[in-house]
Each structure stands twice: as C-alpha cells, then as structure tokens.
C-alpha positions as CSV (number, residue, x, y, z in Angstrom):
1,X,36.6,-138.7,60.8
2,X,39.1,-136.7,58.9
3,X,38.5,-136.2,55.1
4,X,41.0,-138.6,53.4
5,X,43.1,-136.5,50.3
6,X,44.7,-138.0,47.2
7,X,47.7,-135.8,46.5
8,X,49.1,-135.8,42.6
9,X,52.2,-134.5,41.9
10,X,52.9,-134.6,45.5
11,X,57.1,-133.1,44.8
12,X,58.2,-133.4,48.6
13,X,54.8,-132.8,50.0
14,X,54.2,-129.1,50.2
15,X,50.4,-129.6,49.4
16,X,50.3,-132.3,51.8
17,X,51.9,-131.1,54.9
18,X,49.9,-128.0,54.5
19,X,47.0,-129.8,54.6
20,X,47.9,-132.3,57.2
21,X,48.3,-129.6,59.4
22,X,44.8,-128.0,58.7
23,X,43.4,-131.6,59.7
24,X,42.7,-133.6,56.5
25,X,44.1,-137.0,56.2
26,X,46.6,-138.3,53.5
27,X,45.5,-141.7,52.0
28,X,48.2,-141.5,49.4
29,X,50.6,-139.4,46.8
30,X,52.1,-139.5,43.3
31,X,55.1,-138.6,42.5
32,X,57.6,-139.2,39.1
33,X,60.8,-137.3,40.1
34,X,63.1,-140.1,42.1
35,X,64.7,-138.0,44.3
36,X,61.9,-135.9,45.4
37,X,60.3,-139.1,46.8
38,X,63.1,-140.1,48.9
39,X,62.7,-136.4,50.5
40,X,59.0,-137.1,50.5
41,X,59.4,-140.8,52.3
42,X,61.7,-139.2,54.9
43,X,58.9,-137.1,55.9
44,X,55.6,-139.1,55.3
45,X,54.2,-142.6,56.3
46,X,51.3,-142.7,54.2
47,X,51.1,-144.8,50.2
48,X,53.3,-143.2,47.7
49,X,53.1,-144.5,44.4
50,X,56.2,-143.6,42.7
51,X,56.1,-143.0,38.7
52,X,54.2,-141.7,35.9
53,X,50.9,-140.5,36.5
54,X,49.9,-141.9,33.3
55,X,50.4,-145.5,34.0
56,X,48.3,-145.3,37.3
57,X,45.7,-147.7,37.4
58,X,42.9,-145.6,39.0
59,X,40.5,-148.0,39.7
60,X,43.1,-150.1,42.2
61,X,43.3,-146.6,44.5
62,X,41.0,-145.8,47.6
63,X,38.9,-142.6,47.6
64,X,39.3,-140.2,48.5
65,X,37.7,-136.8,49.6
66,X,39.9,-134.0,48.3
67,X,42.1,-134.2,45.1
68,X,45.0,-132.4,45.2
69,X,47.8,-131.4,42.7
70,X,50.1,-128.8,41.5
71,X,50.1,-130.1,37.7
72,X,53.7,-128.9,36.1
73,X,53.5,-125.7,35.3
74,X,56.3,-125.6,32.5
75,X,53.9,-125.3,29.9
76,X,51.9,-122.0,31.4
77,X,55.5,-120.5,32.1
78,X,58.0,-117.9,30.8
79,X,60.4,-120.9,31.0
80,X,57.8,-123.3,29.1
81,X,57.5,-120.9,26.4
82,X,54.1,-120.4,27.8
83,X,52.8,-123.6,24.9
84,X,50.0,-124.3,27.3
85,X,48.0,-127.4,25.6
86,X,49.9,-128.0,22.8
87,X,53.2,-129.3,24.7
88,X,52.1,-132.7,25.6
89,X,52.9,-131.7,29.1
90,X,49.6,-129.3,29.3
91,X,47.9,-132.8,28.9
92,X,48.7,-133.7,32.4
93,X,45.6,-131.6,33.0
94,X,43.5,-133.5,31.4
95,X,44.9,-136.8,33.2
96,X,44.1,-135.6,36.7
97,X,40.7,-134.5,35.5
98,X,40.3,-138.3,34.7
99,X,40.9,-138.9,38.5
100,X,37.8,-136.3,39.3
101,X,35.6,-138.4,36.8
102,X,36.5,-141.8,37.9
103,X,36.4,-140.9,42.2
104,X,34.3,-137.5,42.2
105,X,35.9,-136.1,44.7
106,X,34.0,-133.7,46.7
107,X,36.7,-131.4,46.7
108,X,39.5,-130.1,44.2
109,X,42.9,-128.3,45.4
110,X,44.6,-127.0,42.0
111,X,47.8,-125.5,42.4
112,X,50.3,-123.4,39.5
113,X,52.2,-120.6,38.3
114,X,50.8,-117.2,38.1
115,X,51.1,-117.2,34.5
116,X,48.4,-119.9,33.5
117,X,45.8,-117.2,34.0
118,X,47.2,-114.9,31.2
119,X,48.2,-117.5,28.9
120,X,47.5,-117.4,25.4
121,X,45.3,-114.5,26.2
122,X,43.7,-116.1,28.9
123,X,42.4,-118.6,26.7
124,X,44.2,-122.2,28.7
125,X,42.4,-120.8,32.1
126,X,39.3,-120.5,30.0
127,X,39.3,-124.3,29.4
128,X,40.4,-125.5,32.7
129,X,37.2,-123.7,34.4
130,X,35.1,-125.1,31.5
131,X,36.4,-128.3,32.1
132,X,35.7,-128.3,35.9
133,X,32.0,-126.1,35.9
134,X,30.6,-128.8,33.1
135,X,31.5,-131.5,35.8
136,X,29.5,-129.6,38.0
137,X,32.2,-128.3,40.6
138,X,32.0,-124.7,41.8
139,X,35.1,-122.9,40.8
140,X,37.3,-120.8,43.3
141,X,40.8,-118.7,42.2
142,X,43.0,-116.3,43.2
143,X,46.6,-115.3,42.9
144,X,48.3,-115.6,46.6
145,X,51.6,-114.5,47.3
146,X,53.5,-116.2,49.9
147,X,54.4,-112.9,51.8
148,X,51.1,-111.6,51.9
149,X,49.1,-115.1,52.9
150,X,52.0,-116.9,54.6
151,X,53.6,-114.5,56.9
152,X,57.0,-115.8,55.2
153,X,59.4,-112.9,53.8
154,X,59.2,-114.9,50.1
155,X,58.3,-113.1,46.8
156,X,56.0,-116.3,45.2
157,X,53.2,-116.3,43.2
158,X,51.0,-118.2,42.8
159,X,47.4,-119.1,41.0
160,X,44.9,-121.8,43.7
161,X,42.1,-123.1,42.3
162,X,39.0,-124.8,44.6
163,X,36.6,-126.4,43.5
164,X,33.6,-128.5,45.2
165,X,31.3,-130.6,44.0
166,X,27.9,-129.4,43.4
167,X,26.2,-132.3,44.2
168,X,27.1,-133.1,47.4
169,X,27.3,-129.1,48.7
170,X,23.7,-129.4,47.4
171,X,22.7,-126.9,49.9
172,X,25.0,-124.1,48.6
173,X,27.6,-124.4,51.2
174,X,30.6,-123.9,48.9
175,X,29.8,-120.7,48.4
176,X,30.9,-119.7,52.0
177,X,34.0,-120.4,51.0
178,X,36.3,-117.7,50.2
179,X,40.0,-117.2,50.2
180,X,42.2,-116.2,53.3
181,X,42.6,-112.2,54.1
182,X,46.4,-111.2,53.9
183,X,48.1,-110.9,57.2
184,X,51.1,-109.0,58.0
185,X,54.6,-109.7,57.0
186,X,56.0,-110.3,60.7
187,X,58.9,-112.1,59.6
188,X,61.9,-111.0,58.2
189,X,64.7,-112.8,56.1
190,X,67.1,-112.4,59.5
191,X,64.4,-114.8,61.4
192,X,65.2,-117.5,58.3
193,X,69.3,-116.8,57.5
194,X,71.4,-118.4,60.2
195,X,74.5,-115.6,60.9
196,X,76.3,-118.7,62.0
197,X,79.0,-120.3,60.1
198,X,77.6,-122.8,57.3
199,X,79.7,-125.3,55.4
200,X,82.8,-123.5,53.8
201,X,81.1,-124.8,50.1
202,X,78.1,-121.9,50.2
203,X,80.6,-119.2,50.7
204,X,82.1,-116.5,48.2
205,X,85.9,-116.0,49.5
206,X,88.0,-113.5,48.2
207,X,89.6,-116.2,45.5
208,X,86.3,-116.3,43.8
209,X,86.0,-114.1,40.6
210,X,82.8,-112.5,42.0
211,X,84.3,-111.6,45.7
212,X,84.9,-107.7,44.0
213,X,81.4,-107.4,42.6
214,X,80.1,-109.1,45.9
215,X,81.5,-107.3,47.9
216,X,80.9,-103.6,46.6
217,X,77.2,-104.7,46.0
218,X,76.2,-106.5,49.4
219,X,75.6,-104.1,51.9
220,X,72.0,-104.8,53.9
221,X,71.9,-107.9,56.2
222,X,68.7,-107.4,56.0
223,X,67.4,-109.3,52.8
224,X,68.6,-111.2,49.6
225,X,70.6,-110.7,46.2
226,X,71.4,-112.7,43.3
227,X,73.5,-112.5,40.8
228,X,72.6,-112.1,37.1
229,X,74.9,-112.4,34.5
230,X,77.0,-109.0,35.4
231,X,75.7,-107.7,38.2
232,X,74.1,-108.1,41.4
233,X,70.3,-107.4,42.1
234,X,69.1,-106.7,45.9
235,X,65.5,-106.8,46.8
236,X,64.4,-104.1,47.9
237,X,61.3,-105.0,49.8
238,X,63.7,-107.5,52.0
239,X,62.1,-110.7,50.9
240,X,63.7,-113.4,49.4
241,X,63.0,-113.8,45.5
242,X,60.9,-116.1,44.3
243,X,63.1,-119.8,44.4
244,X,63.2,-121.7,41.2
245,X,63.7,-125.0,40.1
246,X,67.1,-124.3,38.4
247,X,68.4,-122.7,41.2
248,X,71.3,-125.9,41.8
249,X,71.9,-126.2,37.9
250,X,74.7,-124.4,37.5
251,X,76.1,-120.6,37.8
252,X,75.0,-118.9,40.5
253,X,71.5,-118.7,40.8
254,X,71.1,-119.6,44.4
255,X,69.8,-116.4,46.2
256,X,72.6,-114.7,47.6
257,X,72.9,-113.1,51.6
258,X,75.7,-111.2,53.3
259,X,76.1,-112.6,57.5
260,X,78.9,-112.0,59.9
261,X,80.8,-114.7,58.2
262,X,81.3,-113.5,54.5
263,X,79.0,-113.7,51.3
264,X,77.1,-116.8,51.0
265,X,74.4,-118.8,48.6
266,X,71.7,-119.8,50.9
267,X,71.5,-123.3,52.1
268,X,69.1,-126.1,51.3
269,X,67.9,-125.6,54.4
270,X,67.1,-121.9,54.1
271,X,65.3,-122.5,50.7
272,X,63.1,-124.7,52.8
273,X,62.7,-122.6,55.2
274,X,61.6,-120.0,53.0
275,X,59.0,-122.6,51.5
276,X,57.5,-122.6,55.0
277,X,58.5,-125.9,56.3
278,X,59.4,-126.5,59.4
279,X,62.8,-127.0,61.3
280,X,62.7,-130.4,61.6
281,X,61.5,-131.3,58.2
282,X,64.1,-133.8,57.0
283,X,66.6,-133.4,54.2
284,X,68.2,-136.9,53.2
285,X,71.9,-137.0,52.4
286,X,72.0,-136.8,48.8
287,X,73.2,-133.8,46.5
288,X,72.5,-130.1,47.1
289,X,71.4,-129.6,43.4
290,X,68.3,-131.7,44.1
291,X,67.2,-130.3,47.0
292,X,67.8,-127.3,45.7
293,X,65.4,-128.1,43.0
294,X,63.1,-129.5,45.5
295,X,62.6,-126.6,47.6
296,X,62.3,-124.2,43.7
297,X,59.1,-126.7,42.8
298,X,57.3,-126.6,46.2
299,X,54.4,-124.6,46.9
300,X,54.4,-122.5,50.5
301,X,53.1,-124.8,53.4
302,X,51.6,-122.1,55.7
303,X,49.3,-120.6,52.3
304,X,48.4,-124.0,51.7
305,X,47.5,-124.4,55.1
306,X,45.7,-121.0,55.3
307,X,43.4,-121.9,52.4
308,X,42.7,-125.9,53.7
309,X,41.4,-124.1,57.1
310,X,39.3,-121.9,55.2
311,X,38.2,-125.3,53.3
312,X,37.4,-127.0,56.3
313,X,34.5,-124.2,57.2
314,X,32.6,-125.5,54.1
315,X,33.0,-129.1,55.3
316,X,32.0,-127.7,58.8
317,X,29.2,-125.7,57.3
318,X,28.1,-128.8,55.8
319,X,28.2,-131.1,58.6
320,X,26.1,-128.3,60.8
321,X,23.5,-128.6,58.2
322,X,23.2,-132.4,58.0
C-alpha cells in the first residue's frame, strides 16, 4: 500500500507530482491562491481544500503518512526583507507544525528559499530544527539546485528539509537516508525553447523601444537573457535564471531568448517546462500573469522526485526489517 501524503501549500502541485511519480499516494492538498488551484484541479483528482490554512479544521482530515509543504518563503527572502518570525507570515511555520502534532506524521517534506538558512544570522533555521528535533523527528537538509539534481538547465535554489519520526524508525532506519548525488546537466535550454513561431504577443519586434538594445545584446541561441532596468544580462552558464513569482507583474521580467523567429519572452509553457513538468501538464485558459506566477512559486518536479525515491529506501529499509 502506498504511503498516503498530505500536501500544504500545494501552489499547482510541484511537491505533489514529484512525489506521485516516486510512488506515494496523495490523500489531499491545501491551497489559498484561487488561481493556482484551478491549475492544480486541471491536473489532480485527489481532495483539495481551497483557503487559508489557518481556518482548517484538522481534526476532520484523514492521515496521512508524509506531510508536505513549501511554507511561503517571503519572509526568509531578499524580497521579504528577510523578517523571518516577526512578519506574521513566518507564523505559517508554526501552523503546519500544528499538523505534525495533531497527525504525527512519520515523515516531513519541508520545502523553501535558500535564504532561510542564513537568516538573521542563521538564527530562524536554528528554531525550525529545534522545533522539529524536540518532537522527536530526525532532521535532514541541504541546498539542491535544480541543474545539478534535476538534469533541467534552471539556475534554482533551493533549501529541503526531511524529517522522520523517531518513534516509528525506531530501529535507526532514517539514518540511511541521505540526499541524491548530482547528475550531469544533459539538457540544454534548446531541448526546452521551441524555435517555432509562438503567439505574436511574446515577441520584441522592431517597434518596441527595446528592439536596439535587444538586438545588439542577443547573440547565443544557446541560453537565456533578461532585461534589467538598462541593459541586458545573458547567462553565461546557458541555464535559464532562476523564475520568480513577479515575473508577469509588469516590465519585462520574463526571461528573455533569441529563436529563428525574432526576440521573444518565454512562454508559460517554457517556464513550466523549466520547472520540470511535463508536456502534457495542463495550463487552463486564464491570464499569462498568473501562470506566470505559478510556474515562479513552484519547486522542480524531477528534484522533488529524486529526493521522494531516496525517501522510499527508508520506508523500504523499514519494511525489510519488520
């Protein structure tokens, strides 16, 4: 029987589909932001409860095996001001560790940004192992990026943190767990940019103020630019940047490529793409700003698949020595 995962914070269901695909079962998923949960109904059968994690009545919801969650990260970021616990939205910390007390979960699957573990002089990460060891979970982290781990040319990121409970690995087996080796980068941002004419919107034609600056600037096919402010930045190491939320917000922060059909913003699509979903994952008809924004607060389906398989030798460890 497949191990059956709450997933909090569920966005379109990164976390989910990753470990889906490494065999664990989802029983159900929270999410607040509307839109995100018509992408994540589009793509998932299973109980989403849409709306505030803080109203959730915890008691009414089936157990479940594995927690997961990639708690907002806006308070541990540059773009949060890096607050940590004292914006109200560090608090959301303490309401998933309120799921862990009331179903103990045998395992915990923490996702956020790469900052938290410097933060306030490494003082927040401090309290969130604290806070997880006293309960008596093992504690597990590391900082993956997705084009070492994911074999996706995407600069990301990001901190994971693993936990299992102590009493029920009584034997030790958690501590067989370990994070996945890096794996060659085998893909390349040509095997994720379609060369073939998009929608006439995502291009840069020469009536557009920044054609000049494009167009001296772009020169490699072979990876991705964006624009800031006065200039235009290419990445050198032929990976696409790392995708942010605000990328459909306004200006022109959309990662920018050159193809045989002119100078172009990526697509919705591509962002996904570059977030490791699949082809076929489906994006609903509504506006490109929130998918946009969809694909900038996912996590990497093929790391969060790597580590859920790594995951599932402790749970086969364990099952060997029952």
């Amino acid at each position: 029987m497949a191990l059956k995962v709450g997933s909090l914070y569920a966005g379109v269901g990164g976390i989910c589909m990753g470990l889906k695909n490494a065999g664990f079962e989802i029983s159900w998923a929270n999410e607040f932001d509307k839109n995100a949960c018509i992408t994540y109904r589009n793509n998932f059968d299973h109980t989403l409860i849409e709306g505030d994690i803080m109203e959730i009545d915890i008691q009414n919801l089936e157990k479940i095996d594995l927690l997961a969650g990639g708690f907002p990260c806006q308070p541990f970021s540059v773009a949060g001001y890096r607050k940590g616990f004292s914006d109200n939205r560090g608090n959301h910390f303490f309401r998933m560790l309120e799921f862990v007390d009331e179903m103990r979960p045998k395992i915990l699957f923490f996702e956020n940004v790469k900052n938290l573990v410097g933060h306030d002089d490494g003082n927040t990460f401090k309290v969130i192992k604290e806070e997880i060891e006293k309960r008596d979970y093992s504690f597990h982290s590391m900082v993956l990026n997705t084009k070492d781990y994911g074999n996706v040319p995407h600069n990301r990121e990001r901190i994971f943190i693993i936990c299992f409970d102590k009493n029920f690995y009584a034997d030790g087996e958690y501590e067989c767990f370990s994070f996945p080796d890096k794996e060659p980068l085998t893909k390349t941002v040509r095997d994720i940019v379609e060369d073939k004419k998009v929608d006439e919107k995502f291009y840069y034609r020469e009536d557009k103020y920044m054609y000049n600056m494009l167009k001296e600037a772009m020169i490699n096919k072979n990876t991705v630019y964006q624009f800031r402010r006065k200039y235009v930045r290419e990445n050198k190491s032929s990976v696409c940047p790392t995708l942010t939320a605000n990328m459909g917000t306004g200006g022109h922060n959309v990662p920018l490529v050159i193809t045989t059909e002119g100078f172009r913003k990526l697509t919705p699509r591509e962002c996904f793409l570059f977030q490791g979903f699949p082809d076929d994952f489906k994006l609903p008809p509504i506006a490109n700003s929130h998918l946009y924004k969809q694909a900038g607060n996912s996590v990497s389906v093929p790391v969060i698949q790597s580590i859920a398989k790594n995951i599932m030798k402790v749970v086969d460890s364990k099952k060997v020595l029952a």
